[in-house]
TORROVO-575611 format. One line per 2 residues: number of its first residue (from 1); their letters; for each residue x, y, z of C-alpha. Coordinates in nm, 4 decimals, padded with zeros to 6 digits. Example, Ala and Ser with C-alpha at 12.3 -4.5 7.8 and 13.67 -1.06 7.14 Angstrom:
2
1) AS) 01.2300/-00.4500/00.7800 ~ 01.3670/-00.1060/00.7140
end
This chain:
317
1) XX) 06.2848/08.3361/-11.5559 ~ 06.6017/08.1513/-11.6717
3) XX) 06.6042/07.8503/-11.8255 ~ 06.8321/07.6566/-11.5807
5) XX) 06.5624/07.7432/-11.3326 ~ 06.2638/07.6762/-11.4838
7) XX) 06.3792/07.3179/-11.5810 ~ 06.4858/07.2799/-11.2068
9) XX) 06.1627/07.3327/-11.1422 ~ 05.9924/07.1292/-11.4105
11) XX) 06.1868/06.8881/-11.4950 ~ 06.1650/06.6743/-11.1368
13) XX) 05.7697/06.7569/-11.1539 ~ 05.7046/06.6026/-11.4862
15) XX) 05.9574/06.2826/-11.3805 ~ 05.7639/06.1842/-11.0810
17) XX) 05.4228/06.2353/-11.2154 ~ 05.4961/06.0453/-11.5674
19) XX) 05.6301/05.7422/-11.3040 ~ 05.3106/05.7698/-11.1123
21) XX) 05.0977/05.7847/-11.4276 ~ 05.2984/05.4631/-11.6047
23) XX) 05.2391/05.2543/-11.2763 ~ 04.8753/05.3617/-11.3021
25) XX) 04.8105/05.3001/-11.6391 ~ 04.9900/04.9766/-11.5806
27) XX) 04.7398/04.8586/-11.3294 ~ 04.4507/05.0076/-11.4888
29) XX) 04.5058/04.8628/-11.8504 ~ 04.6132/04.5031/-11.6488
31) XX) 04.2759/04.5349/-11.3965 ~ 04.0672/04.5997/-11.6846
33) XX) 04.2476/04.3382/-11.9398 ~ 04.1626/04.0130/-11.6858
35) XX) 03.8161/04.1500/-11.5928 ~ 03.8697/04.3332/-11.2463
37) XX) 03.6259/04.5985/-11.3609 ~ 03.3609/04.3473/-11.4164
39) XX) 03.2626/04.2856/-11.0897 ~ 03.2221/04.6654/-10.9707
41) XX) 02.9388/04.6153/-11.2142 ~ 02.7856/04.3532/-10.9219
43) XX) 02.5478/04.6687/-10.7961 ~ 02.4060/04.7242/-11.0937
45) XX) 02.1241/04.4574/-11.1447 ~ 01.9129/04.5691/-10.8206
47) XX) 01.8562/04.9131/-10.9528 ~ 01.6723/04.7998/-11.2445
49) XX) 01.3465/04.7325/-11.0092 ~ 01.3007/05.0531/-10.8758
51) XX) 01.3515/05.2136/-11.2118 ~ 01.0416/05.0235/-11.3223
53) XX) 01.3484/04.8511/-11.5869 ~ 01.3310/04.5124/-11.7388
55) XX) 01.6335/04.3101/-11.6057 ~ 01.7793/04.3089/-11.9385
57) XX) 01.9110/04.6447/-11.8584 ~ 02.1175/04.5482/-11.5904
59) XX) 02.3098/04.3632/-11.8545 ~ 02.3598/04.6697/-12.0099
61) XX) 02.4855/04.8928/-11.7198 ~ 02.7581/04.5797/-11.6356
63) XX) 02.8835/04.6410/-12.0055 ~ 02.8689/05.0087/-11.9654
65) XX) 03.1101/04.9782/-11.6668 ~ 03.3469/04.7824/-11.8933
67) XX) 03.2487/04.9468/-12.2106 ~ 03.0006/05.2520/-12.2391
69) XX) 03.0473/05.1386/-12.6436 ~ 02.9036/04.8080/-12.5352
71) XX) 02.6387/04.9395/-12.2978 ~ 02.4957/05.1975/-12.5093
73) XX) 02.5094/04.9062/-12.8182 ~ 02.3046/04.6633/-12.5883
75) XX) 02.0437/04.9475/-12.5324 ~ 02.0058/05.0264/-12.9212
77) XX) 01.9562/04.6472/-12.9208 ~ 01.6641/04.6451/-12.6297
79) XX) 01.5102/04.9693/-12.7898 ~ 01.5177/04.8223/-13.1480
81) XX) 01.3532/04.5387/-13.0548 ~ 01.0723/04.6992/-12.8534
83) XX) 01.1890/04.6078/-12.5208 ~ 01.2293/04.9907/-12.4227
85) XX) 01.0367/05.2532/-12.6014 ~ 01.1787/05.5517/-12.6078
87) XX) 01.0887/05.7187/-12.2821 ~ 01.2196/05.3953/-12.0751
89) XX) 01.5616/05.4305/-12.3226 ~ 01.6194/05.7629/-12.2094
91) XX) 01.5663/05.6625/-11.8454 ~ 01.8147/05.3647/-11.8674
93) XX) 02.0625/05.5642/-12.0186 ~ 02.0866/05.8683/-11.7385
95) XX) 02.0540/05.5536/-11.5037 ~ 02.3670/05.4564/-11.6892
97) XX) 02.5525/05.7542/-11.5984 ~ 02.7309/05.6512/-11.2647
99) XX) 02.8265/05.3255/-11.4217 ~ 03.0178/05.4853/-11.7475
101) XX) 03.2201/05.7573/-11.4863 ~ 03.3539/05.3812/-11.2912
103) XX) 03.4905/05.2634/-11.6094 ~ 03.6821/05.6208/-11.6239
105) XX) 03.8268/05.5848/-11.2992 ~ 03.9996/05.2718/-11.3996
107) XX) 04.0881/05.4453/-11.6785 ~ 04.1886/05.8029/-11.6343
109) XX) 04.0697/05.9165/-11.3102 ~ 04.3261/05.7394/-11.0998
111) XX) 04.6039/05.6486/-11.3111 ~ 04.5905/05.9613/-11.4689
113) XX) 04.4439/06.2533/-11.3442 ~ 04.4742/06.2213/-10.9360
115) XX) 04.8740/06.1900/-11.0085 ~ 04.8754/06.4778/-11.1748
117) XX) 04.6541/06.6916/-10.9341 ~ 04.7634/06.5812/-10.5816
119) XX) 04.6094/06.3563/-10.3963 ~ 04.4148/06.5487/-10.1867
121) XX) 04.2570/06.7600/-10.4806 ~ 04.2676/06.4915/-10.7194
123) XX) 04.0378/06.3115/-10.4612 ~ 03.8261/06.5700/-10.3994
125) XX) 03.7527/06.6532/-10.7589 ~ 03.7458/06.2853/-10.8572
127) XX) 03.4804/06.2867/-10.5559 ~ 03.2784/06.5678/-10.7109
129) XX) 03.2032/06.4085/-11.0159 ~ 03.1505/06.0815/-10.8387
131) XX) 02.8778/06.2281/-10.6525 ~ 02.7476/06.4532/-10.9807
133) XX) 02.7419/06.1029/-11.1724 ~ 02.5483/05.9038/-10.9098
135) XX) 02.3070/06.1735/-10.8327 ~ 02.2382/06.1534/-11.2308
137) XX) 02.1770/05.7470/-11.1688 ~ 01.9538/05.8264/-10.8699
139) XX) 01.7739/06.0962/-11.0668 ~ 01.7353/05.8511/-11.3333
141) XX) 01.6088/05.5687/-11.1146 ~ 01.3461/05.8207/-10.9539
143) XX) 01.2294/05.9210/-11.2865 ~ 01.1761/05.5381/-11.3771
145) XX) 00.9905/05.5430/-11.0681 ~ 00.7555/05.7982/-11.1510
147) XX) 00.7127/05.7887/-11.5232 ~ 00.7812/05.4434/-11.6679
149) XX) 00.4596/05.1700/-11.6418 ~ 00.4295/04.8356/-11.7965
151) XX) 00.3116/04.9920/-12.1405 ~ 00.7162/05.1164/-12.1678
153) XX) 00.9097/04.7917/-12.1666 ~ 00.8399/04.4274/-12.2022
155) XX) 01.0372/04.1577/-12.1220 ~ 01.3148/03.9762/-12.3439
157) XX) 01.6198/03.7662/-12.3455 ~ 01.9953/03.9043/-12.2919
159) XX) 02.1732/04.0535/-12.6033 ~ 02.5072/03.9147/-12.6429
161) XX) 02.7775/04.1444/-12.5817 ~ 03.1731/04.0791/-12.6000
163) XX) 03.3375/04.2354/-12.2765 ~ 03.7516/04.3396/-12.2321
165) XX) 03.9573/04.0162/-12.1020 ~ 03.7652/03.7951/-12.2646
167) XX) 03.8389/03.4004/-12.1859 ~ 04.0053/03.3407/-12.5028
169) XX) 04.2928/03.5886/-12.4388 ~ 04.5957/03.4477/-12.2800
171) XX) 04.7751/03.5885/-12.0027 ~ 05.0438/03.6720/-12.1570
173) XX) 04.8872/03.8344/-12.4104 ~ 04.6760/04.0234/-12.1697
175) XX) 05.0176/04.1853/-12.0279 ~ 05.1137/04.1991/-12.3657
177) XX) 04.8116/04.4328/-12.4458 ~ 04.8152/04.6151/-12.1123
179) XX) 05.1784/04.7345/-12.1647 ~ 05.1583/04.8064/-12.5311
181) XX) 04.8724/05.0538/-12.3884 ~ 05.0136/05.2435/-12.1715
183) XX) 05.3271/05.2780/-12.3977 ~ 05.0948/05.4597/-12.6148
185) XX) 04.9120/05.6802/-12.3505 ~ 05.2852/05.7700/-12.2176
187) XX) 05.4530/05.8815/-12.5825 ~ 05.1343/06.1343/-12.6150
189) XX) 05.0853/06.2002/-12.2389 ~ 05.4559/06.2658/-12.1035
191) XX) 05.5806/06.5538/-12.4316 ~ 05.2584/06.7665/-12.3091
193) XX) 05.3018/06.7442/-11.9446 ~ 05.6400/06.8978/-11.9843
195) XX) 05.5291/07.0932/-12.2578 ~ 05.2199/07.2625/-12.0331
197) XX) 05.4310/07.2534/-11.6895 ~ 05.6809/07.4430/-11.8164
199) XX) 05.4548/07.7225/-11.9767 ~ 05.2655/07.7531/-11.6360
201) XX) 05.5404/07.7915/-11.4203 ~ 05.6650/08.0460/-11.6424
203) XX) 05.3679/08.2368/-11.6658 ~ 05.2969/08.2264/-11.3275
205) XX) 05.6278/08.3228/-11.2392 ~ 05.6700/08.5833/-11.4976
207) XX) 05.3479/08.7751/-11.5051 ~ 05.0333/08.8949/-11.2884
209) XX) 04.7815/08.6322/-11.3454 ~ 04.5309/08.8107/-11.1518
211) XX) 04.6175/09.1215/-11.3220 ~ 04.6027/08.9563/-11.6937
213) XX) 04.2267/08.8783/-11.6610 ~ 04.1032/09.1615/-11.4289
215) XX) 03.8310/09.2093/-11.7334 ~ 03.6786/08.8603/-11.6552
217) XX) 03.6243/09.0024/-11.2534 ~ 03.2585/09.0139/-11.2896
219) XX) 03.2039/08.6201/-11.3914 ~ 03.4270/08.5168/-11.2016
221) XX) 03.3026/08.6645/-10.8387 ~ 02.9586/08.5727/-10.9848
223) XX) 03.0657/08.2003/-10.9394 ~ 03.2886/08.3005/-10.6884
225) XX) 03.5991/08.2155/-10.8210 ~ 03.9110/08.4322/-10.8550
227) XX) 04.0559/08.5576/-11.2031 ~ 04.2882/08.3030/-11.2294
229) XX) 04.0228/08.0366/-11.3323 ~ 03.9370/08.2138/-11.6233
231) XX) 04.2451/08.0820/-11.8399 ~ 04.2883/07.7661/-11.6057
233) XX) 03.8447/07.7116/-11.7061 ~ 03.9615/07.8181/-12.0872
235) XX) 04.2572/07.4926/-12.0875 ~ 04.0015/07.2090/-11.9077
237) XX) 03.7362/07.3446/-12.1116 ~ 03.9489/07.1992/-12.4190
239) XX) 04.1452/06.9174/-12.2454 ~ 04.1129/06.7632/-11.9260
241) XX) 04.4128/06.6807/-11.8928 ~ 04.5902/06.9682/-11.9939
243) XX) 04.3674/07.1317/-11.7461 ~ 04.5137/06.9578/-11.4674
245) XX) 04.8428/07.0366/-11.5501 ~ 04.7741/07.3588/-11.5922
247) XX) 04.5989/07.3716/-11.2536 ~ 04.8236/07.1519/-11.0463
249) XX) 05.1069/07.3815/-10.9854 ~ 04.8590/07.6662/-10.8941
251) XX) 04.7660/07.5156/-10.5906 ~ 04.8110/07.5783/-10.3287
253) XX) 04.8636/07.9735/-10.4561 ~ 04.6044/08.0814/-10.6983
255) XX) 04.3500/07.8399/-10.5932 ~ 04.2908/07.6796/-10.2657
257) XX) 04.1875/07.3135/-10.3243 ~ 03.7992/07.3984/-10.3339
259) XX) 03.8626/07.6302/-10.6159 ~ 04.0444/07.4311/-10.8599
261) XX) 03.7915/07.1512/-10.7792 ~ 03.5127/07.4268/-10.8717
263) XX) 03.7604/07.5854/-11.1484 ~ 03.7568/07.2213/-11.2958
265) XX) 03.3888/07.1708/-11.2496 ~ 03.2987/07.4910/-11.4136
267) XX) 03.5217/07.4129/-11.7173 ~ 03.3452/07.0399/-11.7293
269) XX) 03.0257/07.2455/-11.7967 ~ 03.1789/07.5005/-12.0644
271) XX) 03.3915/07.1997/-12.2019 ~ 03.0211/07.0460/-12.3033
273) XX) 02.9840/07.2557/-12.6079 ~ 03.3514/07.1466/-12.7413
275) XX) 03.2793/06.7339/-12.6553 ~ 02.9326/06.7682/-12.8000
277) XX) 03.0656/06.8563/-13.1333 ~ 03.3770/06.6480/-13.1325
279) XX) 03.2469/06.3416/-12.9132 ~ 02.9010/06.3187/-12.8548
281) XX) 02.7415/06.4050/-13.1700 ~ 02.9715/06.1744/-13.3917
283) XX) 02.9441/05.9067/-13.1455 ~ 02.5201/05.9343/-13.0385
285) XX) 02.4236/06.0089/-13.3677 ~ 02.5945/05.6800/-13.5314
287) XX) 02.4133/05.4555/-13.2467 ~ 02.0949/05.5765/-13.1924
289) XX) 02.0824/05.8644/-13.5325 ~ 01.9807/06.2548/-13.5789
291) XX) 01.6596/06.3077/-13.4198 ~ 01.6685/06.0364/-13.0843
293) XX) 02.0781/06.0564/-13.0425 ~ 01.9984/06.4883/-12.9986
295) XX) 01.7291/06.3485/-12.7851 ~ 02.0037/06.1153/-12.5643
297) XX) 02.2726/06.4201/-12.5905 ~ 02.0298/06.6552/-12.4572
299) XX) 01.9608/06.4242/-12.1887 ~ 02.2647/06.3964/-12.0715
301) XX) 02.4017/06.7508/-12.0798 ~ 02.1016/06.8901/-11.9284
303) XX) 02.1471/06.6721/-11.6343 ~ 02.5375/06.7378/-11.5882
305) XX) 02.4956/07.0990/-11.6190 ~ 02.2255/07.0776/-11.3044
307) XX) 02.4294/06.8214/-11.1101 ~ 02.7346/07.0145/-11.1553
309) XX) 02.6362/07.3559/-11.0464 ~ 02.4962/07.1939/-10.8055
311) XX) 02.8200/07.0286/-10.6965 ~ 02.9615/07.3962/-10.7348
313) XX) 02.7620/07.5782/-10.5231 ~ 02.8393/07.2920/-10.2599
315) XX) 03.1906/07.3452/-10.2761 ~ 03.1788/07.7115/-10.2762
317) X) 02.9381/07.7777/-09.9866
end
């Protein structure tokens, strides 16, 4: 493939997906700066009943839409102090779950990620783990249900808890702040779009896909996936977002849009064992330390490994 051509074809990609990306970022990073993503937390509070959960914890959950930093901090704070033990702590963090993936479509899902998919498969992926995350919550709240009594929690005042777009930020600073932000997202983001565009469209123009990872035929028609999402499940398993620009221009072609949704699921579930090492551990282990944060991390994998292959074997049926 020459190079005249390829940047034809790249080149006009990358541009209107980096625009769409800046005006997302812009909106998320403003939304987010003057408290927008505050009041999705408004459905939080009435799940705390049902989950047998003081209401302290819906506290929590409000700063885990905001912050999942600040969410997870308030629950150290409820479980230090003996108003979870560690059974209910467990509980209110998979309850958790659906509220940390809203912050992330503030952040990433939709300025980011459905840009850069399509907005039909963005959507529907975006969808998928929507409906993983609050089956996790509803899982969690069923499990309060059934296993948490009295002799787990007792009752206690809020924890204070700073939240973004605090009062004592001005507007203009807030703009400020929101700009300077995506500035930085873009100078990283933009270089590896084109960067990743430009070696799939070669690739894909220039060699057999299918051919190139015939050997991986048997795991793939056991999920019932074609070859192609070996490599595409190797790149999300590593980077999201490299994933979906490795993806994108695949469909439709390689994948119909209910295989790169599945594709992308599948490499959420082998991209655990990278994030628990780089992410998870580092960031668990400081908060809660060794023996309950491998307690919380194998919590939550467990239960996105299920709810994922269960959202797989929806989309795939």
């Amino acid at each position: 493939m020459q190079l005249a051509a390829l940047l034809a074809d790249v080149l006009p990609r990358v541009a209107v997906v980096s625009v769409a990306i800046a005006v997302g970022l812009t909106l998320a990073n403003l939304a987010v700066a003057f408290g927008a993503v505050r009041y999705v937390a408004g459905l939080a509070r009435p799940l705390t009943g049902p989950a047998n959960l003081p209401d302290e914890v819906g506290t929590a959950i409000l700063a885990t839409t905001a912050s999942p930093t600040a969410g997870y901090g308030m629950l150290k704070e409820y479980r230090d102090a003996g108003v979870l033990d560690d059974r209910a702590t467990l509980i209110a963090v998979t309850v958790n779950t659906f509220f940390g993936f809203v912050q992330h479509i503030f952040t990433f899902y939709a300025p980011v990620l459905i840009p850069i998919l399509g907005l039909r498969v963005g959507l529907m992926y975006v969808g998928a783990r929507a409906a993983v995350s609050l089956g996790i919550t509803l899982a969690g709240i069923l499990a309060g249900a059934l296993l948490l009594s009295e002799a787990n929690v007792s009752p206690a005042t809020d924890a204070d808890v700073d939240l973004p777009g605090g009062d004592d930020e001005t507007r203009r600073e807030a703009v400020a702040g929101a700009l300077s932000k995506t500035a930085g997202k873009l100078k990283t983001l933009v270089p590896r779009l084109a960067v990743v565009y430009a070696a799939v469209v070669y690739l894909t123009e220039s060699y057999d896909v299918t051919a190139l990872t015939a050997a991986a035929r048997p795991v793939t028609d056991l999920v019932g996936l074609p070859p192609a999402s070996v490599p595409a499940v190797a790149t999300f398993a590593v980077d999201t977002t490299t994933g979906a620009i490795f993806i994108a221009p695949q469909v439709p072609g390689a994948f119909t849009p209910r295989e790169a949704v599945a594709t992308m699921l599948v490499g959420g579930i082998v991209s655990f064992a990278v994030s628990t090492f780089k992410r998870s551990i580092p960031f668990q282990y400081g908060i809660w330390g060794a023996r309950f944060g491998s307690k919380v991390i194998a919590v939550n994998v467990a239960a996105k490994v299920v709810f994922i292959a269960a959202a797989i074997v929806v989309l795939l049926v």
